[in-house]
C-alpha positions in Angstrom: 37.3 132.8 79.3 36.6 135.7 81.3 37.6 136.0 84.5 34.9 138.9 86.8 36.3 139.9 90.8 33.7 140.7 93.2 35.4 142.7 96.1 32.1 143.9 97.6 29.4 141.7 99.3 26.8 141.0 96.7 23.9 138.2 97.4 24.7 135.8 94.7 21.2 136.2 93.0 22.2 139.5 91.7 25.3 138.0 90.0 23.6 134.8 89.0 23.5 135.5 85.4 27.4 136.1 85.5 27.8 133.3 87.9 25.9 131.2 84.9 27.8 132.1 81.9 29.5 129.4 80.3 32.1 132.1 79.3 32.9 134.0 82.9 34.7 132.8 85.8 33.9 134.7 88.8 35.7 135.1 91.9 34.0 136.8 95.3 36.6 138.2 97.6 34.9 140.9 99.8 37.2 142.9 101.8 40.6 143.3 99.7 42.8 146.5 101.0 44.2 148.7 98.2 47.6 146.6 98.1 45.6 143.2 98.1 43.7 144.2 94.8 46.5 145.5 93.1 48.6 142.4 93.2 45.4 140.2 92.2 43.2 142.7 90.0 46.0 141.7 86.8 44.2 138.7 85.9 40.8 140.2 86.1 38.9 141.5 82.8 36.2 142.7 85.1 35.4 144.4 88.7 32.1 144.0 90.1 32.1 146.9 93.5 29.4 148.6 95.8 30.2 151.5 98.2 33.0 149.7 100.3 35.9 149.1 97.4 37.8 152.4 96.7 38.7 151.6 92.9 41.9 153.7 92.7 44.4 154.7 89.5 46.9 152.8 91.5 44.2 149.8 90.7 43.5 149.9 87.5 47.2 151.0 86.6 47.5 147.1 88.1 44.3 146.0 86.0 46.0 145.9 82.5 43.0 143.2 81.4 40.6 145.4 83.2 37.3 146.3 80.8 34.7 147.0 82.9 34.0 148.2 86.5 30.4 148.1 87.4 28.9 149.7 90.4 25.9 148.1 91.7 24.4 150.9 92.6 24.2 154.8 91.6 26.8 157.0 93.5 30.5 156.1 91.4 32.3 158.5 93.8 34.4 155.4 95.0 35.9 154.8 91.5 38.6 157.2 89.6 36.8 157.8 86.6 39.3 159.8 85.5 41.9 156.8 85.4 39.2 154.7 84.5 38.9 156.6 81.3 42.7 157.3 80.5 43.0 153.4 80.4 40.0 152.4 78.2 37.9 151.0 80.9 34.1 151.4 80.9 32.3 152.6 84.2 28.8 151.2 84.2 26.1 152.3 87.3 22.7 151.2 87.8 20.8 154.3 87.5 17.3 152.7 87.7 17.3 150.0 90.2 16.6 152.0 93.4 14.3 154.8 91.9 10.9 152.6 93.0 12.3 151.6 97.0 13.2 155.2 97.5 10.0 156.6 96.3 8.4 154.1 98.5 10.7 155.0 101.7 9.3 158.9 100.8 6.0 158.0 100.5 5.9 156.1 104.0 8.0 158.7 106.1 4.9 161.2 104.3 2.8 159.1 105.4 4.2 158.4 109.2 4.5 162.2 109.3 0.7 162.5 108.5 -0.2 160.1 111.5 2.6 160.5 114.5 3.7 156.3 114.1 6.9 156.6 115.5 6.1 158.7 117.9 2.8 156.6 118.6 4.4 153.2 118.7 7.8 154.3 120.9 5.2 155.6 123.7 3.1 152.4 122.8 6.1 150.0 123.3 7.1 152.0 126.6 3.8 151.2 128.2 1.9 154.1 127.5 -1.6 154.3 126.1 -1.7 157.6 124.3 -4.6 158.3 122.1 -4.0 161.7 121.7 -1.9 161.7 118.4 -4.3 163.9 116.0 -3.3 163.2 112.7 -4.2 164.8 109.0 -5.4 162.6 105.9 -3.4 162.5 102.9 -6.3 163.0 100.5 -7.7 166.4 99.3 -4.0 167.8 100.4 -2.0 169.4 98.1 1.7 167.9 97.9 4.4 169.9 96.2 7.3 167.9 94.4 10.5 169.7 93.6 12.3 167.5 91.3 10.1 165.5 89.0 12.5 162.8 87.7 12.1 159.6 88.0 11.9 159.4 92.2 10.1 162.4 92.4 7.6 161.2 89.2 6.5 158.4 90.8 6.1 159.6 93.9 3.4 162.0 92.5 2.2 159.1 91.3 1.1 157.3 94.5 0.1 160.4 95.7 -2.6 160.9 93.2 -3.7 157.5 94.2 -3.8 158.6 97.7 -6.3 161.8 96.0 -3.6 164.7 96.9 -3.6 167.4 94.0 0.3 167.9 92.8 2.2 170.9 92.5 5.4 169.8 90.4 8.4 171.2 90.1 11.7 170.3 88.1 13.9 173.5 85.8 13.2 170.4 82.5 9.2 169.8 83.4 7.3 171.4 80.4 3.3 171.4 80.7 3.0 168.6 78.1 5.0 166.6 80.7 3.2 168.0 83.4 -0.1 166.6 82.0 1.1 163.6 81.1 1.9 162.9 84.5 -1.4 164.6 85.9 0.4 167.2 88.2 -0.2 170.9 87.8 3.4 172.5 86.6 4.9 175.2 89.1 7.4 177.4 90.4 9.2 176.8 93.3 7.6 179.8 95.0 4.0 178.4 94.1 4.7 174.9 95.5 6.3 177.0 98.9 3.3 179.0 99.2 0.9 176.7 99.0 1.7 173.0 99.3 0.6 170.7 102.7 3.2 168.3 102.2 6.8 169.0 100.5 9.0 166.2 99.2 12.1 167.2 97.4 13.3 165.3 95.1 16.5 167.2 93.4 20.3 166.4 93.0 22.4 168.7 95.7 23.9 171.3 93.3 25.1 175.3 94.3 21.6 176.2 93.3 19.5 173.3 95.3 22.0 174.1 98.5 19.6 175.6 101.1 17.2 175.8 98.4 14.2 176.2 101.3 15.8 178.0 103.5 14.6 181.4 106.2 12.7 183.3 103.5 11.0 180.1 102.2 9.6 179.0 105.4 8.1 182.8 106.3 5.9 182.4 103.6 4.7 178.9 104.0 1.3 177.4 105.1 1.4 177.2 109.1 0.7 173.6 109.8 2.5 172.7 106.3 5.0 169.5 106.7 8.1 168.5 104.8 9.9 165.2 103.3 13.7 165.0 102.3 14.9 161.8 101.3 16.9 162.8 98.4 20.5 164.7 99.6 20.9 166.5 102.8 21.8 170.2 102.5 18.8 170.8 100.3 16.9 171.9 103.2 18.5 174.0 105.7 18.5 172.2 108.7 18.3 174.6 111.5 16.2 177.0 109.9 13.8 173.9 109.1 13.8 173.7 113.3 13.1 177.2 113.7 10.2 177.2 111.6 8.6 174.2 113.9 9.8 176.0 116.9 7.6 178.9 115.7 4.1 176.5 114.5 5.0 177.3 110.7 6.1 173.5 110.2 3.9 170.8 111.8 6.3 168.2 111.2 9.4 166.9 109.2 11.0 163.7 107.9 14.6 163.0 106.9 16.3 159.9 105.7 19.4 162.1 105.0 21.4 165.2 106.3 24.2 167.5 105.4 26.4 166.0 107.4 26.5 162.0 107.9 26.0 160.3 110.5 24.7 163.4 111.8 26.5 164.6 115.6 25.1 163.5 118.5 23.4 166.5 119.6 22.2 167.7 116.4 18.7 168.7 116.8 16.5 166.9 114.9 17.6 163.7 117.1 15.5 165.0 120.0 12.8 167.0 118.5 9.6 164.9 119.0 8.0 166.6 115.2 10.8 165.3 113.5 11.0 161.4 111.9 14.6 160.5 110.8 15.8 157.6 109.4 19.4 156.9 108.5 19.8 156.7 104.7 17.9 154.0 104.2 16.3 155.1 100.5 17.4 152.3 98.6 17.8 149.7 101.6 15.5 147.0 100.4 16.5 143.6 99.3 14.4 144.1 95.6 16.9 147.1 95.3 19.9 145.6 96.2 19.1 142.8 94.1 17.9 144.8 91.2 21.1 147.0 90.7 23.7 143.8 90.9 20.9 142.1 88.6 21.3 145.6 86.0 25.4 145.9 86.5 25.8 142.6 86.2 23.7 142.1 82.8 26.1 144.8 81.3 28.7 144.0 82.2 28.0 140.4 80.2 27.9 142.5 77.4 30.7 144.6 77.6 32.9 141.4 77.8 31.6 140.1 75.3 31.3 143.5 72.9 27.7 143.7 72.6 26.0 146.8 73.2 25.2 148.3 76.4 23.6 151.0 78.2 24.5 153.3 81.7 28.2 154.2 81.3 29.4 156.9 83.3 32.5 157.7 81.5 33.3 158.8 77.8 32.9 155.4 75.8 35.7 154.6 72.8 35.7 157.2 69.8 37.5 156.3 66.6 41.0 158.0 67.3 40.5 160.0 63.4 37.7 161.5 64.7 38.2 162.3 68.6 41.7 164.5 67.3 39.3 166.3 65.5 36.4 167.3 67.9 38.7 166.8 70.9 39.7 170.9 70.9 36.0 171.9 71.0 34.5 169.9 73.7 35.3 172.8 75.9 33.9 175.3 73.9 30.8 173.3 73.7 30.1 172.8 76.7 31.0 176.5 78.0 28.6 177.2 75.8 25.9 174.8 77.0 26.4 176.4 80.1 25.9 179.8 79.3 22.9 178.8 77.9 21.7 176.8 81.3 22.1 180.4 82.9 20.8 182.8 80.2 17.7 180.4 80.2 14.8 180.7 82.6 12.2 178.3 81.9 11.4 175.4 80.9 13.5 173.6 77.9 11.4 172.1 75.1 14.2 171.9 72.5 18.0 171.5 72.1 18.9 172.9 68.4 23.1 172.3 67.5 23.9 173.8 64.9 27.7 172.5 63.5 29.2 174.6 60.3 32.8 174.1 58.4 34.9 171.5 59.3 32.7 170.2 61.8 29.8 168.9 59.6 32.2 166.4 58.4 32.5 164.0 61.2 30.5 162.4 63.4 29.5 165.2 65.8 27.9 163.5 68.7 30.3 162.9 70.9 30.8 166.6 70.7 27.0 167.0 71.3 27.0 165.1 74.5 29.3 167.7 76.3 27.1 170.4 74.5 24.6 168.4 76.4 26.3 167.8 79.7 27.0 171.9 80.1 23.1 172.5 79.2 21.8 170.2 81.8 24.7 170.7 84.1 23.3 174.2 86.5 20.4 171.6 87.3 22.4 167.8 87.6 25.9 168.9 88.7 27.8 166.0 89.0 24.9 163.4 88.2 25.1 164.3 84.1 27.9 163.3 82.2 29.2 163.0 78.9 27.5 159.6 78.4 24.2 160.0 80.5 23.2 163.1 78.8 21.6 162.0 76.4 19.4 159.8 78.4 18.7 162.7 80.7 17.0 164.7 77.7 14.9 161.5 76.8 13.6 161.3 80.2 12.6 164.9 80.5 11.2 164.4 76.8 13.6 167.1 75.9 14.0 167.2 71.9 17.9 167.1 71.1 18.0 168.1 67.4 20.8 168.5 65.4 22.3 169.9 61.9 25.3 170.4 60.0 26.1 172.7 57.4 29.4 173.9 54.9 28.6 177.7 55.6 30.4 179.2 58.4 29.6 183.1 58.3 33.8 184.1 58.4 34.4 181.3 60.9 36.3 178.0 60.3 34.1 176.1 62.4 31.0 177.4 64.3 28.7 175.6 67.0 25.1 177.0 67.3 23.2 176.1 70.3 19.5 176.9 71.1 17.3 176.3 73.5 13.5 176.6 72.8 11.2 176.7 75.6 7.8 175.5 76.1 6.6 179.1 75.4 8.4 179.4 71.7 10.7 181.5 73.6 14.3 181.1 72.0 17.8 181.7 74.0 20.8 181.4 71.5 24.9 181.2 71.9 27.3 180.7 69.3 31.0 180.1 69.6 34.2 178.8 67.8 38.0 179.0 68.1 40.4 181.6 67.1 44.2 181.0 66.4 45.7 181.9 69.4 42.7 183.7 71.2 41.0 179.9 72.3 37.6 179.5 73.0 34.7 182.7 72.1 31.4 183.0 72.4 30.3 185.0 69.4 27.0 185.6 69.4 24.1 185.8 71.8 20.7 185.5 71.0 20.7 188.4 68.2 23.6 190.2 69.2 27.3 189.8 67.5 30.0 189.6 70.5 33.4 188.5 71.0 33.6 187.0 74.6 36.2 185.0 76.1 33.8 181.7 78.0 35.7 181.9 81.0 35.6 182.9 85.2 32.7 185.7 85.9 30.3 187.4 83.8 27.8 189.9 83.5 25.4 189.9 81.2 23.1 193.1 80.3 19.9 193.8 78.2 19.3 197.5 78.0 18.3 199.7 75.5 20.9 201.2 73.7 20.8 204.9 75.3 23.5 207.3 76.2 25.2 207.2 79.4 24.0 203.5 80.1 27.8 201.9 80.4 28.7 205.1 82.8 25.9 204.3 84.9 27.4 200.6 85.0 30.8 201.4 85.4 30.0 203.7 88.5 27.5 201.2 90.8 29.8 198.1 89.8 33.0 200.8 91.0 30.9 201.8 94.2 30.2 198.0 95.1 34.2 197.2 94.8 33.4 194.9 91.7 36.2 195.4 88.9 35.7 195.4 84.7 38.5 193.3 83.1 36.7 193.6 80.1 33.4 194.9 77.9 31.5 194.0 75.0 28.0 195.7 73.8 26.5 194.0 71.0 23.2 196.2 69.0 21.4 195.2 65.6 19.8 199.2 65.9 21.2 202.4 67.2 18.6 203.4 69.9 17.1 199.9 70.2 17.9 196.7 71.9 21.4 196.2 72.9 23.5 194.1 75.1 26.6 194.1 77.0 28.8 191.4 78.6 30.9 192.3 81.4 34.0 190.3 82.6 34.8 190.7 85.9 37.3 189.4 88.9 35.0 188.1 91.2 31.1 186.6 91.7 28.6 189.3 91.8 25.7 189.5 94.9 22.4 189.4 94.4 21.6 192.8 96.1 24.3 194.4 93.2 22.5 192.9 90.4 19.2 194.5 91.7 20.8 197.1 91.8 22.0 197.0 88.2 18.4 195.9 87.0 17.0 199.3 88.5 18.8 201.3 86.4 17.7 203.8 83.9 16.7 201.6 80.6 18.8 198.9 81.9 16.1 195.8 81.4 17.8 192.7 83.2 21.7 191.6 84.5 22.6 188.1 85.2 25.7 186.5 87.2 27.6 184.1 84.2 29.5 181.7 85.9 32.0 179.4 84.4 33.9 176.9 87.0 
């Protein structure tokens, strides 16, 4: 018999199915303080949470039958997953349940934006009759997506229902995708330029942070209007009510905000062109249903050792075989990494490559942090070691992979190469030396001995006298220090590169500066956290 704790509310339809089970005993208690669940949580073999338990080490140090948590929803930022996965207990989510209710809640703060109803029905309700709210139809508009996942996919769809044309954006949407989904693919400064409506639809990562900002709302359509209900920050907020002070925006409408709740006098709270809501995306009883319904289905399974789907943390790995890969899941995904950055468009393929030792075991554990570092510049925290995987099946990204005895001089090697929709290729290769760690040794073409590790720059130039003295200097004259070099060639006089290590990011305006120089062809900011 097993025994499931519910510490959160949950309506019992969502847990029915556990409730049900001839072999599961479950026990609501909403409410428990830390203390009050580590004397109980012993005699539990599962936890069922939402938002309001904080599942802590000290927990499940207490939880020696504990097997499962299971969050019924998305966010697991309330549960150590860390000491979850130390002790051997799964972390399941419910990834899917609330992607339709908070397209829909988009969708209708679009389409209150288009006609004025708040504004309309609070002057209504306060006995005024005010016909004067001019409003804009949806159809013939064209509405730019950024992030086109599984929110921001079906948002699109309803809007081509509603006869807008798309603009889609999303760093993993290829234009097979694109048509599949009958939106036109596009660049972030395409859909800024030219889009009526805006919706974002991206995780909050460094590079999403302000990602429309001052210089994105100079060059917009005057009248255009703009829909975040995915994470505050994405949009900067007082910039956003600038550009509506100044007639560039008509109108806005937030269900989140970068700080929440947001203070009393912040701006948007009295600024009549601007609909907020308070974070109600994936308030709606079908959701809140539907995730319990998902967590608690796995949870069933887990118990009972069948398989299951949406873990968050690293699921068990014969003990033989985790000793083994265990010393290159850093190296792969540094190198997956380097990749996400080296890369600028659209990824059609993942090749891995494994050679020497590795091609004797079972690699793909190893392959889901390769994974996790590829995806990571665009899904920060949302991608993880189990998820990744399913995150390249959504965005119909190829994972491919091959193992081979033949190391060229190395023990163990691990290829990585991204193809993108073009045929373009981006390639890294790395491996582990006795006492040196972790190196990338090769990029693209070019043989290299790099350390993955802090700041980077990386060159393409052509290999010409004087090139690394006219480096050296500008990087000297903008106070940026070399701890290292490497220049990698295949041809004296022809293409070359060189990777810089150095002590501290690098601006934009320096790497302009870098790409303006004499036969000097691109430079790029590496960063490994």
């Amino acid at each position: 018999m097993f025994k499931v704790l519910v510490s959160d509310p949950i309506s019992d339809l969502g847990i029915q199915q556990l409730m049900d089970a001839a072999d599961v005993e479950v026990d609501k208690k909403p409410g428990l303080s830390e203390d009050e669940l580590v004397q109980i949580i012993p005699q539990y073999d599962g936890l069922l949470v939402r938002s309001q338990t904080k599942v802590t080490e000290k927990i499940m140090e207490a939880g020696t039958r504990l097997k499962v948590i299971g969050r019924a929803g998305v966010g697991v930022d309330n549960i150590n997953l860390e000491a979850a996965t130390t002790r051997g207990i799964i972390v399941i989510n419910a990834p899917d349940g609330n992607t339709i209710t908070t397209c829909e809640h988009a969708f209708a703060m679009m389409m209150a934006l288009a006609r004025h109803i708040p504004q309309a029905y609070a002057k209504t309700v306060n006995g005024e009759w005010d016909r004067k709210f001019l409003g804009v139809e949806l159809r013939n508009k064209t509405l730019g997506v950024l992030g086109m996942g599984r929110i921001g996919s079906e948002v699109a769809k309803r809007a081509k229902a509603f006869g807008m044309d798309i603009l889609g954006y999303d760093p993993f949407l290829t234009e097979d995708r694109a048509e599949k989904l009958g939106v036109k693919l596009a660049t972030v400064d395409d859909i800024i330029r030219n889009a009526d409506f805006i919706t974002v639809h991206t995780p909050l990562t460094p590079e999403t942070k302000h990602m429309i900002a001052r210089p994105q709302f100079e060059v917009m359509k005057k009248g255009m209007r703009i829909v975040n209900c995915a994470r505050g920050g994405i949009i900067d907020e007082m910039a956003l009510v600038e550009a509506i002070d100044q007639g560039i925006v008509a109108g806005a409408a937030f269900d989140v905000f970068e700080k929440e709740p947001p203070e009393a006098d912040h701006p948007f709270l009295n600024n009549p062109k601007i609909i907020v809501t308070p974070h109600l995306g994936a308030s709606t009883v079908e959701a809140q249903e539907n995730v319990a319904i998902d967590v608690s289905e796995q949870v069933l399974h887990i118990l009972r050792n069948e398989p299951f789907k949406n873990a968050v943390n690293m699921p068990p790995v014969a003990a033989s075989v985790m000793n083994k890969l265990q010393p290159y899941f850093g190296l792969g995904e540094k190198i997956g990494v380097f990749l996400s950055q080296l890369n600028n468009q659209a990824v059609k393929e993942i090749h891995v490559d494994y050679a020497g030792d590795l091609a004797e075991v079972d690699t793909q554990p190893l392959t889901r942090y390769i994974i996790k570092g590829v995806l990571s510049r665009h899904f920060a925290g949302d991608v993880n070691i189990v998820n990744s995987m399913h995150l390249t099946k959504v965005r119909d990204i190829n994972v491919v992979v091959s193992q081979a005895s033949a190391t060229k001089g190395f023990t163990n090697l691990i290829s990585v190469t991204l193809k993108g929709q073009d045929g373009a290729e981006r390639r890294v290769a790395g491996t582990l030396l006795n006492g040196y760690g972790a190196r990338i040794v090769q990029i693209d073409k070019f043989p290299v001995d790099v350390a993955p590790e802090g700041h980077l720059i990386f060159i393409s130039h052509n290999d010409k006298p004087g090139i690394i003295g006219h480096v050296g200097t500008l990087l000297g004259k903008n106070d940026v220090n070399i701890a290292s070099m490497q220049v990698g060639r295949k041809l004296v006089g022809g293409e070359a590169i060189m990777v810089l290590t150095v002590d501290k990011a690098v601006t934009k305006d320096v790497l302009d500066e870098l790409t303006k120089l004499p036969e000097l062809n691109k430079a790029q900011h590496i960063i490994f956290a």
